[in-house]
C-alpha positions in Angstrom: 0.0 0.0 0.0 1.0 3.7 -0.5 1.1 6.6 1.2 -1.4 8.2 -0.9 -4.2 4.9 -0.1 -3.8 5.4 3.4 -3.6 9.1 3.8 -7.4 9.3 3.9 -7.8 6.7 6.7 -5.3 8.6 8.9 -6.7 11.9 8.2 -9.9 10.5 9.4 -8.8 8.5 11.9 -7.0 11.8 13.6 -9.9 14.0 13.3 -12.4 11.8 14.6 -9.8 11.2 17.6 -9.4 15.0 18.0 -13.6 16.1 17.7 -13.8 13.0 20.3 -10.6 15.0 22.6 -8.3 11.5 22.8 -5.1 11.3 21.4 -3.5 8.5 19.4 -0.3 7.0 19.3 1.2 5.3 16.2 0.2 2.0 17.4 -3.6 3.1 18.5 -3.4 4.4 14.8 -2.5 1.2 12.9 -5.2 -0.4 15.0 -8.0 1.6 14.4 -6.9 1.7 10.3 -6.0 -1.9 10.2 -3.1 -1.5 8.4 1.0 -2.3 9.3 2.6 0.1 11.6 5.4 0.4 9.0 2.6 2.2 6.5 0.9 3.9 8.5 5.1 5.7 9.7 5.5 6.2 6.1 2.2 8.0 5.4 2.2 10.1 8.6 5.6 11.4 7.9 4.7 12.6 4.2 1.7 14.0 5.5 4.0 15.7 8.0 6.1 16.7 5.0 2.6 18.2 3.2 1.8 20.0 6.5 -1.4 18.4 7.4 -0.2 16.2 10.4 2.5 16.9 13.2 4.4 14.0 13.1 5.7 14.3 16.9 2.3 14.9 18.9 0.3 12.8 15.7 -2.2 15.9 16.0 -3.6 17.6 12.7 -2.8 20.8 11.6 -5.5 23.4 10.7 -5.8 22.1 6.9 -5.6 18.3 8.1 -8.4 18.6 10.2 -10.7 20.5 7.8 -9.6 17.9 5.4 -9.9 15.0 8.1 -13.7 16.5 9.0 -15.0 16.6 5.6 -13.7 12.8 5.5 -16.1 12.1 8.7 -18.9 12.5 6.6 -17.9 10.5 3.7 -18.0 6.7 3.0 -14.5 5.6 2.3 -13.5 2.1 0.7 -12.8 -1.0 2.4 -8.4 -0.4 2.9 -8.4 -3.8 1.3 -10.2 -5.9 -1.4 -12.1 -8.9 0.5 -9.8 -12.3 -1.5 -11.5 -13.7 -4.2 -12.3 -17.7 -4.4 -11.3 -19.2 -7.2 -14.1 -21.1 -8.7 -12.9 -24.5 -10.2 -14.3 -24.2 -14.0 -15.2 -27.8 -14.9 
């Protein structure tokens, strides 16, 4: 997975953490996402990079949250594709 499939989860993630006043660490993070704590490193730090997340208190920045808030109210994606049985074709 990229950086750029994730970013909306963690954007998300963080502003539904900050409306609710917890914090999160990087390992709360992964959890709630679902997704390796290797990613989910990656991701935050380009995010960091963008200026949407600080990477030392994993708290969103002005434009991460209004970004992360709008993401509340949307739907996202399954982070990944339930497997596909293969059917035997006889």
């Amino acid at each position: 997975m990229t950086p750029k499939d994730i970013a909306p989860y963690i954007l998300r993630a963080l502003a539904e953490a900050q409306v609710e006043g917890r914090t999160m660490d990087l390992e709360a993070l992964s959890l709630a996402i679902k997704v390796r704590r290797g990613d989910v490193r990656k991701t935050v730090t380009a995010l960091h990079h963008e200026g949407l997340v600080d990477a030392l208190r994993l708290r969103l920045s002005l434009a991460g949250f209004a970004i992360g808030s709008t993401l509340l109210a949307k739907e996202l994606p399954p982070i990944r594709r339930p497997k596909q049985v293969a059917q035997k074709v006889a």
